[in-house]
VOGU-3710 file (C-alpha; in Angstrom, 3 decimals, decimal comma):
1> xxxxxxxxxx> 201,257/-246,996/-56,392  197,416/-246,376/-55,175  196,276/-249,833/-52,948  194,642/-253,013/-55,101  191,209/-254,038/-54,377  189,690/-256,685/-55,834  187,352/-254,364/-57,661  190,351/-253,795/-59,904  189,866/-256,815/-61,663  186,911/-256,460/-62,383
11> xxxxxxxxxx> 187,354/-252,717/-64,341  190,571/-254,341/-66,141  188,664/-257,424/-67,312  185,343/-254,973/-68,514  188,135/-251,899/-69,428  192,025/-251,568/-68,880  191,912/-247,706/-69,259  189,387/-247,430/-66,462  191,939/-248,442/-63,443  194,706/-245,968/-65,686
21> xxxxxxxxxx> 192,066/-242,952/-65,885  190,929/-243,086/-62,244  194,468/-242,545/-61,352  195,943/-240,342/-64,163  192,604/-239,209/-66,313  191,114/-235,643/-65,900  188,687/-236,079/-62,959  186,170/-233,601/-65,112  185,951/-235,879/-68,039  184,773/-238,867/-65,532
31> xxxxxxxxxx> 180,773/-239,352/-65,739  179,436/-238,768/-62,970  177,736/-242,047/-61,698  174,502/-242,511/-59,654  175,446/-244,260/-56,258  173,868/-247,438/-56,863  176,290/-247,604/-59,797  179,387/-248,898/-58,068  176,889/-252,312/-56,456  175,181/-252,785/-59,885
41> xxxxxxxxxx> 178,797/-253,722/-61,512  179,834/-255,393/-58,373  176,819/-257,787/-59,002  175,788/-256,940/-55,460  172,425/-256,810/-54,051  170,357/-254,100/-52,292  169,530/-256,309/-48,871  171,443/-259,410/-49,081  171,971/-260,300/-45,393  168,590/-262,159/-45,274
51> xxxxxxxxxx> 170,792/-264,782/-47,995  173,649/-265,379/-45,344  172,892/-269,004/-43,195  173,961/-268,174/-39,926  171,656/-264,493/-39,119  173,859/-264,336/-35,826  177,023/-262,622/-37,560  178,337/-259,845/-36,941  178,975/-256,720/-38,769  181,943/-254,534/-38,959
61> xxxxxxxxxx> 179,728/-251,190/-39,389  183,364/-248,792/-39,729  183,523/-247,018/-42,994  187,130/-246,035/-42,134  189,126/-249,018/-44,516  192,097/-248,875/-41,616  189,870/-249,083/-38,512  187,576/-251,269/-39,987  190,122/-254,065/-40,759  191,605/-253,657/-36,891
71> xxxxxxxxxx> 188,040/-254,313/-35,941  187,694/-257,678/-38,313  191,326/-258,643/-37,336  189,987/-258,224/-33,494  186,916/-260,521/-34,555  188,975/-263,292/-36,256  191,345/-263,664/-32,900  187,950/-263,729/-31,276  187,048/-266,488/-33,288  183,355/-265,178/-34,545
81> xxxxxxxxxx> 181,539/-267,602/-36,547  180,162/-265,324/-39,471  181,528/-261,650/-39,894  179,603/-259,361/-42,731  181,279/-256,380/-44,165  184,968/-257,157/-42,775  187,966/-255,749/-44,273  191,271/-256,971/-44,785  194,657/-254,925/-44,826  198,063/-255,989/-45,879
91> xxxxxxxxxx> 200,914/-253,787/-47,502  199,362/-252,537/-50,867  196,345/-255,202/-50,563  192,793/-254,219/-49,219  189,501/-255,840/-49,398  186,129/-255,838/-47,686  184,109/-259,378/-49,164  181,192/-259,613/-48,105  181,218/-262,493/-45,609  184,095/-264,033/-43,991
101> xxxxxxxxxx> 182,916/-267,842/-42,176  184,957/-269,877/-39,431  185,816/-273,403/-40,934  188,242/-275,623/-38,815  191,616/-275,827/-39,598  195,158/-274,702/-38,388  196,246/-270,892/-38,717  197,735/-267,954/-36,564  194,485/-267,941/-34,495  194,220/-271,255/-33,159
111> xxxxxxxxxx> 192,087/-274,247/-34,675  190,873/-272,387/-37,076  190,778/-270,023/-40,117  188,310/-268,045/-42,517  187,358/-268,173/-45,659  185,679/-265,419/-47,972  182,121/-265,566/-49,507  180,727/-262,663/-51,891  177,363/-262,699/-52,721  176,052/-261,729/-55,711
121> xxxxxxxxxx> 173,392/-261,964/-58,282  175,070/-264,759/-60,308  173,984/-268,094/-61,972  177,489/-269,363/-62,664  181,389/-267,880/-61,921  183,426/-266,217/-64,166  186,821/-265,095/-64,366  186,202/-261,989/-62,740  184,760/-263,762/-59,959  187,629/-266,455/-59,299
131> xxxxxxxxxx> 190,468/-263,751/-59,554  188,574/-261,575/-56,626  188,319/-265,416/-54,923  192,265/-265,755/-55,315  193,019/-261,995/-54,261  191,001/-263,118/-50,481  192,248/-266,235/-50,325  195,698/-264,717/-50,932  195,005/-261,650/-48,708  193,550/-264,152/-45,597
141> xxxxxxxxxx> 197,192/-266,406/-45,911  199,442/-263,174/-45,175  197,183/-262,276/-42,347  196,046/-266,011/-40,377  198,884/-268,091/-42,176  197,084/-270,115/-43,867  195,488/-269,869/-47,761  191,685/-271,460/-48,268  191,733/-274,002/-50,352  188,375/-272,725/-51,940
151> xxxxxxxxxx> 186,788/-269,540/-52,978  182,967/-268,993/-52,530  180,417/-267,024/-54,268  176,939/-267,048/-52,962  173,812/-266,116/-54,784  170,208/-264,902/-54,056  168,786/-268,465/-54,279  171,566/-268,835/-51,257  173,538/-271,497/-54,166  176,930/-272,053/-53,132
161> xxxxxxxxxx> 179,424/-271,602/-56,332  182,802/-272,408/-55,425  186,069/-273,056/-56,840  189,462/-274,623/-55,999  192,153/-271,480/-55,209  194,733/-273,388/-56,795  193,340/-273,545/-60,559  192,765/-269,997/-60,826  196,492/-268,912/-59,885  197,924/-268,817/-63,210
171> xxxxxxxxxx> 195,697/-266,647/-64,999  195,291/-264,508/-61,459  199,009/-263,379/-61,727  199,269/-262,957/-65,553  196,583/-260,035/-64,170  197,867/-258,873/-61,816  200,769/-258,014/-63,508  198,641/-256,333/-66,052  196,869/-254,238/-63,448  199,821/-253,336/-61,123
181> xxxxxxxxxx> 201,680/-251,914/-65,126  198,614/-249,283/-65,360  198,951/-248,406/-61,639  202,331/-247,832/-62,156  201,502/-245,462/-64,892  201,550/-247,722/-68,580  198,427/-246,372/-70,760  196,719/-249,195/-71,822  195,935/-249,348/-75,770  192,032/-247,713/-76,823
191> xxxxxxxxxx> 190,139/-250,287/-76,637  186,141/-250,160/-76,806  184,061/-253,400/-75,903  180,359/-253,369/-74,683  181,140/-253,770/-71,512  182,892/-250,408/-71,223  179,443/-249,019/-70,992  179,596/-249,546/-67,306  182,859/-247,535/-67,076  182,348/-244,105/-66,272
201> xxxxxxxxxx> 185,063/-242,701/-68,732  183,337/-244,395/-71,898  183,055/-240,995/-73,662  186,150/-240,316/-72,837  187,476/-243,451/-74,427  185,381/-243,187/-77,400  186,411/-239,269/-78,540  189,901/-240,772/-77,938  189,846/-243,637/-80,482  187,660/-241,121/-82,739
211> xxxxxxxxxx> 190,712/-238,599/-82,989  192,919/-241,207/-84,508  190,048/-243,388/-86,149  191,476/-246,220/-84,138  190,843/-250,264/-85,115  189,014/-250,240/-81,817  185,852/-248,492/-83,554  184,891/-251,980/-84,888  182,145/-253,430/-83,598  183,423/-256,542/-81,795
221> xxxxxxxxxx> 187,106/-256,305/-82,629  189,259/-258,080/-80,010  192,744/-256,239/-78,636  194,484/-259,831/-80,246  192,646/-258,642/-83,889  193,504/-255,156/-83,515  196,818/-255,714/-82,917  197,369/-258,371/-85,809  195,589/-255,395/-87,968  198,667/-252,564/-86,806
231> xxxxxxxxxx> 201,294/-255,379/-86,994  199,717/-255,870/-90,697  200,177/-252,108/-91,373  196,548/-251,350/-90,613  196,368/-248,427/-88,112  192,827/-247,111/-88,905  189,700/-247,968/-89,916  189,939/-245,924/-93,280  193,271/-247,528/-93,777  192,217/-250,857/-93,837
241> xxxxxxxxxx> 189,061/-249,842/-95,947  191,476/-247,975/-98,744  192,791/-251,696/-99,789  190,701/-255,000/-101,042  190,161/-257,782/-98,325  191,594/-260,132/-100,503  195,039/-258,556/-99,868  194,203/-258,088/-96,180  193,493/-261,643/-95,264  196,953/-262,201/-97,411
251> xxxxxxxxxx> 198,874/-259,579/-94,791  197,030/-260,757/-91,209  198,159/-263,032/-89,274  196,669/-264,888/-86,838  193,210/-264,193/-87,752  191,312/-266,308/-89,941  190,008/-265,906/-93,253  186,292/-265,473/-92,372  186,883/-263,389/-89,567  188,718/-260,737/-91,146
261> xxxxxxxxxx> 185,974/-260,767/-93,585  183,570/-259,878/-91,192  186,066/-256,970/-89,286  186,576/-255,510/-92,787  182,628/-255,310/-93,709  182,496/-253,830/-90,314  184,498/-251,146/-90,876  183,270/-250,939/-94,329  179,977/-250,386/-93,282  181,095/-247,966/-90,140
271> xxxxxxxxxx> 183,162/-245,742/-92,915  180,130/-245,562/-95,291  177,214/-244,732/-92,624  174,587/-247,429/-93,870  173,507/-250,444/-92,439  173,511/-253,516/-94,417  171,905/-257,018/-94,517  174,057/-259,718/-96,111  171,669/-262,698/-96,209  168,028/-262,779/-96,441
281> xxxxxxxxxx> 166,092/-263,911/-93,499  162,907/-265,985/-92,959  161,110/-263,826/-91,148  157,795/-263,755/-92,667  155,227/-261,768/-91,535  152,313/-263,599/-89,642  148,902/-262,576/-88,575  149,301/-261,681/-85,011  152,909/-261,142/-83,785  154,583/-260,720/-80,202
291> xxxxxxxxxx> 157,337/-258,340/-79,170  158,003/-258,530/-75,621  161,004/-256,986/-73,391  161,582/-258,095/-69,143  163,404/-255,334/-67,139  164,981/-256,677/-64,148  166,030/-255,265/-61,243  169,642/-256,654/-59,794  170,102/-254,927/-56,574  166,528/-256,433/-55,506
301> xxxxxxxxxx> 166,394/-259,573/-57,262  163,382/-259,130/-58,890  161,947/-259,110/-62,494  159,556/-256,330/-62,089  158,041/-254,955/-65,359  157,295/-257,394/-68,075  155,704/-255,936/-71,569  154,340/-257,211/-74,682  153,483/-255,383/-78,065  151,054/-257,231/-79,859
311> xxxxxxxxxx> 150,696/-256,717/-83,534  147,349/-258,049/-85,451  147,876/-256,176/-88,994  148,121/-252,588/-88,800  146,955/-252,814/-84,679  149,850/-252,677/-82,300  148,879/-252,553/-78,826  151,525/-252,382/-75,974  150,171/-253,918/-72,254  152,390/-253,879/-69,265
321> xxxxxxxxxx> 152,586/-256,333/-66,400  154,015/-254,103/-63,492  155,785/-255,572/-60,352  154,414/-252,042/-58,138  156,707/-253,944/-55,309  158,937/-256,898/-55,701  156,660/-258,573/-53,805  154,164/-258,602/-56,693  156,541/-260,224/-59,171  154,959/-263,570/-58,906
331> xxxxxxxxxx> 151,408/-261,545/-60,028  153,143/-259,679/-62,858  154,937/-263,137/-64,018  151,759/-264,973/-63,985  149,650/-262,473/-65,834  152,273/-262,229/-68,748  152,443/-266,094/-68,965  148,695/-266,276/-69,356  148,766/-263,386/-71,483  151,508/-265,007/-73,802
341> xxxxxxxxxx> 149,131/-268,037/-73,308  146,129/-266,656/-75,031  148,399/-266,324/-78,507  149,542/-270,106/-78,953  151,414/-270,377/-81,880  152,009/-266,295/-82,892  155,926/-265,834/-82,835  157,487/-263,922/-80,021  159,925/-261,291/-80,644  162,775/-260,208/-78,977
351> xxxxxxxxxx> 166,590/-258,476/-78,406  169,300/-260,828/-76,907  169,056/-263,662/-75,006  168,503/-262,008/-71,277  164,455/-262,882/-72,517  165,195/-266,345/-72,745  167,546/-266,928/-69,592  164,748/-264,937/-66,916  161,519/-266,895/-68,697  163,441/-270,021/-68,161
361> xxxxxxxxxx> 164,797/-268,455/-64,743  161,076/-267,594/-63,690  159,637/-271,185/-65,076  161,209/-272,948/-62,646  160,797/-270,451/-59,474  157,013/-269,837/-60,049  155,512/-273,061/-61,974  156,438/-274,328/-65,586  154,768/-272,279/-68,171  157,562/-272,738/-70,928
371> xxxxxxxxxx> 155,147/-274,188/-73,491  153,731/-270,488/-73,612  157,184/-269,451/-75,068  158,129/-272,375/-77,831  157,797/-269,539/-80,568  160,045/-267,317/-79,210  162,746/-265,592/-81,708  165,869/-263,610/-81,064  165,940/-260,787/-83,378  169,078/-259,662/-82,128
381> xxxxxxxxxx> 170,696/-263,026/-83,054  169,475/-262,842/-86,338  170,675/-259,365/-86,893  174,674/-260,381/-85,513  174,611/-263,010/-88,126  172,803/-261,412/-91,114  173,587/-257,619/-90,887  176,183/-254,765/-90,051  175,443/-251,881/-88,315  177,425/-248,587/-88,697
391> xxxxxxxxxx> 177,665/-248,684/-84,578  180,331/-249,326/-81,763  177,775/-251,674/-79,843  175,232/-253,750/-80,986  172,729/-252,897/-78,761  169,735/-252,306/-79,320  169,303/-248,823/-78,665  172,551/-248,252/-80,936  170,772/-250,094/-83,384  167,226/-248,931/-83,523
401> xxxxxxxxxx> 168,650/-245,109/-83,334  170,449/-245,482/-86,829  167,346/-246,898/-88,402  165,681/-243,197/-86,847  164,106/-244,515/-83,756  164,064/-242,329/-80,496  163,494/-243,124/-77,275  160,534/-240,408/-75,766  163,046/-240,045/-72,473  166,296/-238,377/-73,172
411> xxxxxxxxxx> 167,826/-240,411/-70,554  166,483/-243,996/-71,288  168,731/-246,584/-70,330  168,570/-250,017/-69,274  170,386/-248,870/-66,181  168,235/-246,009/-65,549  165,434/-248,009/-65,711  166,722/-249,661/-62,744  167,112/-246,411/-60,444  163,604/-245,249/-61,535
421> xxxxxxxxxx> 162,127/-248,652/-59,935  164,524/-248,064/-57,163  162,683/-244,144/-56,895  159,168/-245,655/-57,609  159,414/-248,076/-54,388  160,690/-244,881/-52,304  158,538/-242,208/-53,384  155,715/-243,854/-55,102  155,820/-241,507/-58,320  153,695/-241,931/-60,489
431> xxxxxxxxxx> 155,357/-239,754/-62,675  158,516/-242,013/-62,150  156,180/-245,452/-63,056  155,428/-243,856/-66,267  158,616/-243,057/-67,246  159,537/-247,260/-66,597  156,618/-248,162/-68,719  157,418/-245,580/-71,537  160,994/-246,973/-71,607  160,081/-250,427/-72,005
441> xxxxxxxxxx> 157,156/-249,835/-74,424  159,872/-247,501/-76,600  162,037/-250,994/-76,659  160,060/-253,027/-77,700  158,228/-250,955/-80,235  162,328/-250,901/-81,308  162,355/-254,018/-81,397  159,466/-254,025/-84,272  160,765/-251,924/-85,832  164,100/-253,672/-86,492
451> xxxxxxxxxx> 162,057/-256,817/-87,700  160,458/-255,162/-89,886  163,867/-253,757/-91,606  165,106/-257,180/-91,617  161,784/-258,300/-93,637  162,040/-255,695/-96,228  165,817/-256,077/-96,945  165,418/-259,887/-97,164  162,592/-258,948/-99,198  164,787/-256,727/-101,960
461> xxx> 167,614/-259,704/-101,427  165,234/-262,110/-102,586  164,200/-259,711/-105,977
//
């Protein structure tokens, strides 16, 4: 069985068939991933030593895993305040956190023992992040003899998020057992969620549950509802179109009433190949209107391109507020707040809520300017409550596309975004800039034009 690293967790928690095709999948069906890739879903940033209190650490610089932890394991007997990049090594276990600090205490060293810190680009901890705590903590006990009582996460804003080792044991093993079954060879079930975007086998996946029109094709499905769906005698999405609803919510278990309702107009809708809206929405159409979309930058910690669409009757006119280096994302913020600022009262369009969390995110780092943003209006809320989408995912590229929208780049992605900004502060391509601008612009011109679809359907509701 291949070695467990924490970053196991997090592939089973965003896709079990990730950890079971990396060992047992056809290598030439993997997509091939652009090296930033592997930080970006590790939440890690570009340059993150600057966050880390004590700048006298040391770094374990070894990309050899086995001489590299011989190296930390010299540096903990040495008893080294701060060591960046270590890794640890026991049995089948391996792991390289990002920090490991000297607190005092009793272990195999003396009066003393470490703890482990990641640092990431986090606001609060999740699951994924507490399990890869418990696997250190767990890891640093067979090798100094003593467990940490804690776990630590530290973000940019150098916010210390920690958690007690203890509470998180439970649900750590339950998941570990999970993970160690596919490494021993047990296919996980298809499953598709959004999150397997990030996997590098989501084609893969997806021609997989096409071939046997699998329950997983429903848009938000969980593996608990798919299963109460087979146990009901519902193995495909046409099969559990062929009878009423009112008999399946009779044969489920375990799922309630409304929610099966939902999964069935899902697949309904996914089977016929149009989109439908099921309540009418107040979403009049006023004089001048908003539409504005943030791209963000992880790795760097930076918000560097902010654009707004606005639309004064048939006139839609797109202006960007460029970050050129992160340096100058205080001067982009500021000149789309007083932008915003200069339409009080027109409503302000946009898709999902990352909008909301980086204006309230930016508010506080740079000056409160909220009261520019009191109109603001998530279409893609409205759209997850009041309409179905013959798509997988509900983003809104999925989204947009089946309404006949294209994107002018062929490989426009929130992700690539990300590397182009990462090529634009290397090279200084201007051919690269555009290409960032003509992305964002293309979103939220999308994002128009999926209000104005839910106007005129609540408009032929209404009739």
């Amino acid at each position: 069985m291949p070695k467990i690293n924490p970053n196991h967790f997090y592939q089973y928690l965003r896709c079990p068939s990730w950890i079971w095709l990396d060992v047992f999948g056809d290598a030439e069906k993997r997509r091939q991933l652009h090296p930033l890739s592997e930080l970006l879903w590790r939440q890690g940033l570009l340059h993150d030593t600057h966050i880390i209190p004590n700048q006298e650490f040391v770094k374990v610089e070894n990309d050899d895993l086995d001489d590299a932890a011989t190296e930390t394991l010299r540096l903990m007997r040495q008893g080294r305040q701060t060591i960046y990049r270590g890794v640890l090594i026991d049995d089948e276990w391996v792991a390289r956190p990002d920090v490991l600090e000297r607190v005092e205490g009793k272990s195999l060293f003396g009066n003393y023992y470490y703890v482990a810190c990641d640092i990431k680009r986090v606001r609060y901890l999740e699951d994924v992040h507490r399990f890869q705590g418990v696997f250190y903590a767990l890891l640093l006990e067979k090798i100094q003899g003593t467990r940490p009582v804690q776990g630590y996460v530290m973000n940019p804003d150098k916010e210390v998020l920690n958690f007690i080792i203890e509470d998180s044991l439970e649900k750590f093993h339950l998941t570990l057992g999970e993970i160690e079954k596919i490494l021993r060879g047990e296919k996980p079930p298809p499953f598709i969620s959004s999150a397997c975007r990030e996997s590098p086998w989501l084609n893969h996946c997806i021609k997989e549950a096409e071939s046997c029109d699998d329950l997983a094709l429903i848009a938000h499905v969980s593996s608990d509802e798919r299963s109460s769906f087979i146990e009901a005698g519902y193995a495909s999405v046409r099969e559990l179109v062929k009878v009423p609803v009112d008999l399946v919510v009779k044969k489920v278990t375990g799922v309630g009433k409304r929610r099966i309702e939902h999964l069935y107009r899902q697949a309904q809708v996914l089977v016929e190949g149009n989109p439908i809206l099921i309540e009418p929405i107040d979403l009049s159409k006023a004089p001048v209107e908003l539409y504005i979309d943030i791209e963000s930058d992880p790795l760097r910690d930076v918000e560097y391109l902010f654009g707004v669409l606005v639309c004064e009757g048939d006139k839609a006119t797109y202006t960007p507020f460029f970050a050129d280096s992160p340096e100058e994302e205080k001067s982009a913020w500021l000149s789309f707040v007083n932008f915003v600022g200069k339409y009080k009262g027109a409503p302000i369009y946009h898709y999902g809520h990352f909008e909301i969390f980086v204006i309230q995110r930016l508010a506080e780092k740079y000056g409160h300017a909220l009261e520019n943003f009191e109109t603001l209006s998530d279409i893609g809320r409205a759209v997850f409550h009041n309409a179905v989408f013959p798509v997988y995912f509900y983003s809104l590229k999925d989204i947009a596309r089946v309404l006949g929208f294209n994107w002018r780049h062929p490989e426009a992605s929130g992700l690539n975004s990300i590397f182009w900004y990462h090529n634009w502060i290397e090279t200084n391509n201007r051919k690269t800039r555009e290409d960032i601008i003509n992305y964002n612009e293309d979103d939220v011109r999308a994002t128009k034009l999926l209000k104005d679809w839910l106007v005129k359907k609540s408009g032929e509701k209404k009739v």
